[in-house]
C-alpha positions as CSV (number, residue, x, y, z in Angstrom):
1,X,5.3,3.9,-42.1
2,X,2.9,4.7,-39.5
3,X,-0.1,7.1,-40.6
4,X,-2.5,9.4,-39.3
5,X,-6.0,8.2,-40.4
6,X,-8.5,10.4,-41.6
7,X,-11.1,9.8,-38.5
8,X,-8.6,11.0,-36.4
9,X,-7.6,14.3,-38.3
10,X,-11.1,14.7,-38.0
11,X,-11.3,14.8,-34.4
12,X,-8.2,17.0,-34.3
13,X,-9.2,19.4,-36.5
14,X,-12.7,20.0,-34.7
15,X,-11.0,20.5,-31.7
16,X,-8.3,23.2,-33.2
17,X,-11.1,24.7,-35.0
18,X,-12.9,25.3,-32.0
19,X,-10.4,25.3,-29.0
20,X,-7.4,27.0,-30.9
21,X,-7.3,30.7,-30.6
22,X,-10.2,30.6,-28.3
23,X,-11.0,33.0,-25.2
24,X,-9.4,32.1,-22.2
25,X,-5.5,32.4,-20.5
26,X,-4.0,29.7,-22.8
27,X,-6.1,28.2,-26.3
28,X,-4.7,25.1,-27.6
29,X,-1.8,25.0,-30.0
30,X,-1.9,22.4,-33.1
31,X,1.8,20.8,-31.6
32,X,-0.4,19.7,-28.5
33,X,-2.6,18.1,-30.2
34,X,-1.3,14.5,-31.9
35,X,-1.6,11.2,-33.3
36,X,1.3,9.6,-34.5
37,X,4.6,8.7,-32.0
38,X,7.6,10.1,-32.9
39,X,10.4,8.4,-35.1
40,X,11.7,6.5,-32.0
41,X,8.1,5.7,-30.6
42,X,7.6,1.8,-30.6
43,X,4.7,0.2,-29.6
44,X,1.4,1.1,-28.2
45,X,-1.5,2.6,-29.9
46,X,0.3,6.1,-31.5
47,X,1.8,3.5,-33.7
48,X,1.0,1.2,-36.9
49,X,1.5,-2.1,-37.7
50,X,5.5,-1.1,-39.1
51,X,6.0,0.1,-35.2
52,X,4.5,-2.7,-33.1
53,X,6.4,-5.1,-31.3
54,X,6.0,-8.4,-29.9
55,X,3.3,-9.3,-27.3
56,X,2.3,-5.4,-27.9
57,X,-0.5,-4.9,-25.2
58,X,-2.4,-2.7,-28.1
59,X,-2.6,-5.7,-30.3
60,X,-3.2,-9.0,-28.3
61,X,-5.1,-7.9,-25.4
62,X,-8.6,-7.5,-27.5
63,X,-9.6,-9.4,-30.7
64,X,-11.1,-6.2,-32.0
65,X,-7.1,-4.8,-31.7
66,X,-5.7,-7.6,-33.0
67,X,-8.7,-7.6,-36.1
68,X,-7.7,-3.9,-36.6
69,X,-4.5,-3.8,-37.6
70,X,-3.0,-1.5,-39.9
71,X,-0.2,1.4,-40.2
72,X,-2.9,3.7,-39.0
73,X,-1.6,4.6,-35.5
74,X,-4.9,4.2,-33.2
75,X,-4.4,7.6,-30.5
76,X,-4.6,11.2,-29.7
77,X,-3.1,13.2,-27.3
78,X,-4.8,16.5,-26.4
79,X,-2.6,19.4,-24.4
80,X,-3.0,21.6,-22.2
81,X,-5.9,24.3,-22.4
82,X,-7.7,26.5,-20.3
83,X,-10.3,28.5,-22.3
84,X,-13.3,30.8,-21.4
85,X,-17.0,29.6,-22.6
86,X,-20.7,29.6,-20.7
87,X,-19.1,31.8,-18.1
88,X,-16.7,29.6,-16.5
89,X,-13.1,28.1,-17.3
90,X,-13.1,24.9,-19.2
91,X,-9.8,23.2,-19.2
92,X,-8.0,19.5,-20.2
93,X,-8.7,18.3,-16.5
94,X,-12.3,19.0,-16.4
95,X,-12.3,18.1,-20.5
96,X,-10.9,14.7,-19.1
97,X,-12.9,13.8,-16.3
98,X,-15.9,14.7,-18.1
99,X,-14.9,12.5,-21.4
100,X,-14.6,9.6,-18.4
101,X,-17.5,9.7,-17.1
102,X,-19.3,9.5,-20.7
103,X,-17.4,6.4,-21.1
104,X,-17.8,4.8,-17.5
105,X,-21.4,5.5,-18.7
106,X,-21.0,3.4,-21.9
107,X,-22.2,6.8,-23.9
108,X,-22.8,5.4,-27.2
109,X,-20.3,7.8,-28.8
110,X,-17.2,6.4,-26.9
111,X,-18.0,2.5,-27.3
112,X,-14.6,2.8,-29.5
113,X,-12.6,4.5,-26.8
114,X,-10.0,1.6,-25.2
115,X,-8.6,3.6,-22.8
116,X,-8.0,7.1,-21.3
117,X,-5.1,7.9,-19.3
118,X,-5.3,11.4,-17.9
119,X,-5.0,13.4,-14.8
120,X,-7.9,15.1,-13.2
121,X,-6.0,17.5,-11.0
122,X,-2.7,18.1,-12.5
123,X,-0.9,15.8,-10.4
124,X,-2.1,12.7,-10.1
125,X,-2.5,10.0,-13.2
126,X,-5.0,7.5,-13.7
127,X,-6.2,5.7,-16.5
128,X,-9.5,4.6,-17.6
129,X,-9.7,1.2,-19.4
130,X,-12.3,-0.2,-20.9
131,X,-10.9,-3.9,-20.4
132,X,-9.8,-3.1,-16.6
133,X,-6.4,-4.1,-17.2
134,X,-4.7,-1.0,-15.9
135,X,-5.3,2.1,-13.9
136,X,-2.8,4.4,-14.0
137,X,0.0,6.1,-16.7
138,X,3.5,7.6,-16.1
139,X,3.6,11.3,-15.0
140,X,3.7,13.4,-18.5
141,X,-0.1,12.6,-18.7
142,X,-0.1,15.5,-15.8
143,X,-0.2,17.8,-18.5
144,X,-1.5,16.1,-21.3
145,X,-4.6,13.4,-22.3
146,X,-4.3,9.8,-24.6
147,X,-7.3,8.6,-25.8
148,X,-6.9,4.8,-27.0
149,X,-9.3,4.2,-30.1
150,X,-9.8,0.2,-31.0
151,X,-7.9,-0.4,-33.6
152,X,-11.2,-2.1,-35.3
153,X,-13.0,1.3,-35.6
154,X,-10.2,3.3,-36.8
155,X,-9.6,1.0,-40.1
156,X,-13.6,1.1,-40.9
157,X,-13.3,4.6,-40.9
158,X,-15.8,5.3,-38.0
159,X,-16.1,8.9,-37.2
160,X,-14.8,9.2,-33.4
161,X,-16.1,13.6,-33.3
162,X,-19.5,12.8,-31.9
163,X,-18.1,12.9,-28.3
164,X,-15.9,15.8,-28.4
165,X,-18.7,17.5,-30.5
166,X,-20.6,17.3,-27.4
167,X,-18.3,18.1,-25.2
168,X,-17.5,21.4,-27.1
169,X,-21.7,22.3,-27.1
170,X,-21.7,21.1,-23.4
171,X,-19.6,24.2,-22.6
172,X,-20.8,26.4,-25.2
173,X,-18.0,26.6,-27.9
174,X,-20.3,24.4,-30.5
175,X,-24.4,25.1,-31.5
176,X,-26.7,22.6,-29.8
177,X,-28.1,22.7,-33.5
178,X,-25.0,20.9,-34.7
179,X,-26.2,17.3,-34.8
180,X,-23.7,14.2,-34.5
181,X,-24.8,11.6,-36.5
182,X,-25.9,9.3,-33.6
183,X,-28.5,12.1,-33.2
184,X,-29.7,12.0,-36.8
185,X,-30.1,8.1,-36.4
186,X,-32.2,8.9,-33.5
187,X,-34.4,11.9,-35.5
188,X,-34.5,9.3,-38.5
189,X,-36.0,6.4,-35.9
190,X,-38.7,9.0,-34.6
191,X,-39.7,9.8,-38.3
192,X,-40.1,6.2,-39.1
193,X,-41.8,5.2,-36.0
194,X,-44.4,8.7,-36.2
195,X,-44.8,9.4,-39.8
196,X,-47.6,7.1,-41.0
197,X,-49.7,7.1,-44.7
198,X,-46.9,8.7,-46.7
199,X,-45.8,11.7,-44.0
200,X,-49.3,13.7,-45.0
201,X,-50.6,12.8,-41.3
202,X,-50.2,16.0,-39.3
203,X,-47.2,14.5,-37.4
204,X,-45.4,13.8,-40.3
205,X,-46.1,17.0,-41.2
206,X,-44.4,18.5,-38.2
207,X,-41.4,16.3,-38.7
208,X,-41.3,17.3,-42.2
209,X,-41.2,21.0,-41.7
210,X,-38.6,21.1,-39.0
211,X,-36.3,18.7,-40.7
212,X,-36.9,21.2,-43.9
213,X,-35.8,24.4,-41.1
214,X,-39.1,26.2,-41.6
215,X,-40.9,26.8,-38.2
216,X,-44.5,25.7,-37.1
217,X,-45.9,27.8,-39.4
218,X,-44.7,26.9,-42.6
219,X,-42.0,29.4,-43.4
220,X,-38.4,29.3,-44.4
221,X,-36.0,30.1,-41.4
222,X,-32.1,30.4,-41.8
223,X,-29.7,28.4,-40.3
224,X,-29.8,24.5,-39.0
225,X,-33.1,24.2,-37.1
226,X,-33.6,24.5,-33.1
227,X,-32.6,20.4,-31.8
228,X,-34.3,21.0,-28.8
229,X,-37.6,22.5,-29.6
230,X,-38.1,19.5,-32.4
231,X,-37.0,17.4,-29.5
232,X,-39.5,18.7,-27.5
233,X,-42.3,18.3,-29.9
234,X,-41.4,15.2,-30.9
235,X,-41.1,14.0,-27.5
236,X,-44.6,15.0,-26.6
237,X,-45.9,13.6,-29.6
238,X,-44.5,10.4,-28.8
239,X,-45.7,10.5,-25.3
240,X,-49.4,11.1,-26.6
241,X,-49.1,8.2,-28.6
242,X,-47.7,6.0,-26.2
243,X,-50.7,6.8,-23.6
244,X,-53.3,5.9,-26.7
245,X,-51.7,3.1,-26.7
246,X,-51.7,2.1,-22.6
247,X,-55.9,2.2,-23.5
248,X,-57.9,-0.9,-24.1
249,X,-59.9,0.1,-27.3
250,X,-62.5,-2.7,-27.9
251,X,-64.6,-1.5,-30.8
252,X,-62.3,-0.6,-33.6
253,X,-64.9,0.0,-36.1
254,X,-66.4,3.1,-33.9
255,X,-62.7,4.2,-33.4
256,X,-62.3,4.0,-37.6
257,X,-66.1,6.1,-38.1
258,X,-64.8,8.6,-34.8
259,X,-61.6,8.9,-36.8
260,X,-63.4,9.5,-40.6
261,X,-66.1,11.9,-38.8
262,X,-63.7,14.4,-37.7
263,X,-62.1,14.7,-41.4
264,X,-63.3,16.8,-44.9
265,X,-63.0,14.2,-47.9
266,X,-60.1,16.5,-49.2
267,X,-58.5,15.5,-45.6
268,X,-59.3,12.0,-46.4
269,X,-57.9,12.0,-49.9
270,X,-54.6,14.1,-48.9
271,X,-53.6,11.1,-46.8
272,X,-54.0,8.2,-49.0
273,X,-50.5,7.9,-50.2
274,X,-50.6,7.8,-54.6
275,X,-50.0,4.5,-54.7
276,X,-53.4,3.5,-53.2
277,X,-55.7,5.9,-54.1
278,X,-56.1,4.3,-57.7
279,X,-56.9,1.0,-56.2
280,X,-59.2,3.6,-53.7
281,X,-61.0,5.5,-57.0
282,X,-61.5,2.1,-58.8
283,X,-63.2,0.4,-56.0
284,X,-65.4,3.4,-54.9
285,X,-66.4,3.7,-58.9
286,X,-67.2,-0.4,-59.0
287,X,-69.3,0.0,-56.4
288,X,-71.2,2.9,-57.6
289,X,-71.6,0.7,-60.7
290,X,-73.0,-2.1,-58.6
């Protein structure tokens, strides 16, 4: 029969953890939140491969549908809410229009959104499709939000919170600390791409100690580390290098001896990485010899 997969639990639970029993005139309640139709619900993305029926418009209308197919049902609906966070109200209208204009923007976190059918004011429905089949829903969506996932993405597993994770710290309910992991992949490009001879240069050595949560000068803090000042650093780092780089620099050899001048031998020797600096002390003592 038709399931509820595990990447979609997720989703639901992060949104009860954080918008269940929340400040605000009305939280939202676990029964408004769900994934599978009930018993008599056939076709359509809230059900599985057992539920489907023929020509079903969440099977044959993309290739990544039809390549997806399982008895995991492929939506969640999201109730009505209206909660209190970063001093204003924050509630499913403003929740939808806001998750539709990540994905008009093709946000990288909602790439395995199919559709959104929701209503921005209560009264009116429309629909957001990724495929530009359809625009609009019938009228319960006036008080609750589908989100269509490809089915493709919910049988890999793909974890679909990075969006509403960022929705929740876009109004304050979720630290800015709290990474998705579209964020780490980001951090772990920047690390790769600034931390040269083994991460003992000293920007590896700033990565190093902010990914570790100890602050600029070496010590321990509690607690994930701040995103946005490591952002910041990073992102002036990077800047620096990339205006180095804008400069025509014809004599490398002065650039090397400008480079070694302004460094102690222990410098020099911290950043050769262990695997060279045998080959380094068995040259250096073959040429004494010579």
């Amino acid at each position: 029969m038709t399931r509820a997969p595990a990447n979609l639990l997720a989703v639901r639970s992060l949104l009860l953890t954080h918008l269940d029993n929340a400040p605000g005139p009305d939280d939202l309640d676990p029964a408004e939140v769900g994934i599978v139709g009930d018993p008599s619900h056939r076709g359509g993305y809230h059900c599985g491969s057992d539920r489907v029926v023929p020509n079903d418009y969440s099977v044959v209308e993309s290739p990544r549908d039809r390549a997806g197919l399982t008895l995991d049902a492929s939506a969640l609906d999201i109730g009505q809410f209206d909660v209190r966070s970063g001093g204003r109200s924050n509630t499913l209208p403003s929740f939808s229009v806001w998750c539709v204009a990540q994905c008009a923007a093709n946000a990288a976190d909602t790439r395995d959104i199919r559709e959104i059918i929701y209503s921005p004011d209560g009264s009116t429905v429309k629909r957001w499709d990724r495929l530009g089949k359809r625009a609009t829903g019938d009228s319960s969506h006036r008080w609750h939000t589908h989100f269509s996932f490809f089915r493709d993405a919910i049988k890999a597993g793909r974890d679909q919170r990075p969006l509403f994770r960022r929705y929740l710290s876009s109004i304050g309910l979720l630290e800015d600390d709290d990474m998705t992991p579209q964020e780490h992949n980001w951090l772990a490009t920047v690390h790769k791409n600034l931390t040269v001879l083994d991460g003992r240069n000293p920007i590896g050595q700033i990565y190093t100690r902010l990914a570790e949560g100890r602050d600029e000068t070496g010590i321990a803090v509690t607690g994930n580390w701040n995103l946005r000042a490591m952002t910041a650093q990073l992102t002036d780092l990077q800047n620096k290098l990339n205006a180095l780089a804008a400069k025509d620099f014809t004599d490398e050899a002065a650039i090397v001896q400008g480079v070694l001048a302004g460094l102690t031998p222990e410098e020099i020797a911290a950043a050769i990485p262990p695997t060279i600096a045998k080959q380094v002390a068995d040259e250096l003592a073959r040429r004494l010899v010579a």
